[in-house]
C-alpha positions as CSV (number, residue, x, y, z in Angstrom):
1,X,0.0,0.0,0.0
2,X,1.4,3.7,-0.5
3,X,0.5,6.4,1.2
4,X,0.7,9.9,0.6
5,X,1.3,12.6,3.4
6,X,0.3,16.2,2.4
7,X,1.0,18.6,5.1
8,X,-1.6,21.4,5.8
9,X,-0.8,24.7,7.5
10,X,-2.3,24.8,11.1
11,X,-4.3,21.4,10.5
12,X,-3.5,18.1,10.7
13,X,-1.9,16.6,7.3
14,X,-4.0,14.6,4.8
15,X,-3.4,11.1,4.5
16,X,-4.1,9.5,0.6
17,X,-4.2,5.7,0.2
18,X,-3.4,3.9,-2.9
19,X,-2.9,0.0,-3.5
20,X,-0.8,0.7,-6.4
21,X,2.3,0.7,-5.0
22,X,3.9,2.5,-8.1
23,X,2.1,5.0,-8.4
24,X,3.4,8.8,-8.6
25,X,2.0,11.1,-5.6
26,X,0.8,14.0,-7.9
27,X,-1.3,11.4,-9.6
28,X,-3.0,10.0,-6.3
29,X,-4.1,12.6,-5.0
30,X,-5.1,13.9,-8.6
31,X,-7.4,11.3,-8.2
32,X,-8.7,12.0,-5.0
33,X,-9.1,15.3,-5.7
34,X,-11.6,14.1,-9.0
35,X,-13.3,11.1,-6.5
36,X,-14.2,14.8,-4.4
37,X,-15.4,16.8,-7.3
38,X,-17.7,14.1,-8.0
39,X,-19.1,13.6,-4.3
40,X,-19.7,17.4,-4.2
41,X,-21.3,17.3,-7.5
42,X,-23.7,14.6,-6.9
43,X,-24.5,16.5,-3.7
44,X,-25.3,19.3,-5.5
45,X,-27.3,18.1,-7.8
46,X,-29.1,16.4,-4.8
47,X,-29.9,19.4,-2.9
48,X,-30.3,21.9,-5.9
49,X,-31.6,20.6,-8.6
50,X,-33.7,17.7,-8.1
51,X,-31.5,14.7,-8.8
52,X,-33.8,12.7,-6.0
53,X,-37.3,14.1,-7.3
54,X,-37.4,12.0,-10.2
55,X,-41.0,8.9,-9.8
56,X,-40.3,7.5,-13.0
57,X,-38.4,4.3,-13.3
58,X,-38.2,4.0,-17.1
59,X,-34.6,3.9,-18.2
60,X,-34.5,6.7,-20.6
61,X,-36.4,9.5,-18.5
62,X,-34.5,8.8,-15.7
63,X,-31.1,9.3,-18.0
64,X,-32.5,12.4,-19.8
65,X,-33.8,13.8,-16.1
66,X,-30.1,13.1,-14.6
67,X,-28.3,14.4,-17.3
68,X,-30.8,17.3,-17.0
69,X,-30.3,18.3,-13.5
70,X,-26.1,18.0,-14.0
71,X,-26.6,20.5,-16.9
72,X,-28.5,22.6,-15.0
73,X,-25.7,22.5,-12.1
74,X,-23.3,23.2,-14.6
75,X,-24.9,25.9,-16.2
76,X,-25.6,27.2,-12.7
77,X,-22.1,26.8,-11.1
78,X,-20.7,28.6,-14.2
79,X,-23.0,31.8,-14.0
80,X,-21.9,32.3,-10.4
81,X,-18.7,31.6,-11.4
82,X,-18.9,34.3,-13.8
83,X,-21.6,36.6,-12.3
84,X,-21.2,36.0,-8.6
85,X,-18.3,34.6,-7.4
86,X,-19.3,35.6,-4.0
87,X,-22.2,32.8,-3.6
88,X,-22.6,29.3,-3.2
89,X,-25.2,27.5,-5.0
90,X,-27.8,27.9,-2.3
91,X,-27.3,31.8,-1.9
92,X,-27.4,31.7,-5.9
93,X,-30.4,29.6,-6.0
94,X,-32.6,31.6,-3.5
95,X,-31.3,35.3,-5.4
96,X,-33.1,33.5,-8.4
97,X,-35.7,32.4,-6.5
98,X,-36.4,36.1,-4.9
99,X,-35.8,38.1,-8.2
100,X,-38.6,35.4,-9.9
101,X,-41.1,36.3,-7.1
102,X,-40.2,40.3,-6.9
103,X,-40.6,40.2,-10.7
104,X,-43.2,38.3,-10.4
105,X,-45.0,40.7,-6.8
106,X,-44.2,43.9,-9.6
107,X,-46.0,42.5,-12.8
108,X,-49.3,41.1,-10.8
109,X,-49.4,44.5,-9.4
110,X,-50.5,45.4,-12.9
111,X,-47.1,47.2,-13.6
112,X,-44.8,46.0,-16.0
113,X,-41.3,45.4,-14.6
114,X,-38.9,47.9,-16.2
115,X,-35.5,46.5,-16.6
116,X,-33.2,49.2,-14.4
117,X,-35.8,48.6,-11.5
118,X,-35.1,44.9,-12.0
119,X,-32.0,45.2,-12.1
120,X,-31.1,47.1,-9.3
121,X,-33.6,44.6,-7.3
122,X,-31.0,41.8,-8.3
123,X,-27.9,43.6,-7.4
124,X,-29.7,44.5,-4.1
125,X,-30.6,40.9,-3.5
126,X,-26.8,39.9,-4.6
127,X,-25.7,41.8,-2.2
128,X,-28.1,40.4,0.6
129,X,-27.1,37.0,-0.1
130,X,-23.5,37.6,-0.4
């Protein structure tokens, strides 16, 4: 077995395990690292967009409603990345979910929504969630 001892500043170091005895560090721990990315993914897509809700059991709507709800991660994860790097999915996910209903409060008032006010409602909410 090989392991792999990554110090951490003021914390205990990380230990990586690996049965393949030649294999390089970099490359262990590259693949932990991925093995992560994929647990925090699939959490994600749990707790965000739906991956659980799905009460079909026919192969082919459960493949197109999986691959749907990791596309809609994606596509999330890289707006915030681009738009608000300040958030986490959740904080992102509920300033959607409040500019839908104050866009929503504004246009059954009879009023249609002009863009500035909407705008500044968002950046207001942004900065609320942030």
């Amino acid at each position: 077995m090989r392991i792999v001892v990554c110090p951490v500043e003021n914390a205990e170091p990380l230990l990586y395990f690996s049965t393949d005895t030649n294999m390089r560090p970099e490359k262990i721990i590259g693949f932990y690292r991925t093995r992560f990315q994929i647990e925090f993914g699939i959490r994600d897509a749990k707790q965000f967009t739906g991956l659980q809700s799905q009460q079909t059991r026919d192969r082919e709507r459960l493949d197109f409603a999986f691959n749907l709800s990791f596309t809609a991660l994606n596509v999330c994860k890289e707006v915030i990345r681009k738009d608000y790097p300040d958030l986490s999915v959740a904080q992102f996910k509920r300033l959607m979910f409040e500019s839908y209903l104050a866009s929503t409060i504004i246009s059954t008032c009879g009023k249609s929504p002009h863009l500035k006010i909407i705008q500044k409602i968002n950046h207001r909410l942004a900065q609320l969630a942030a």
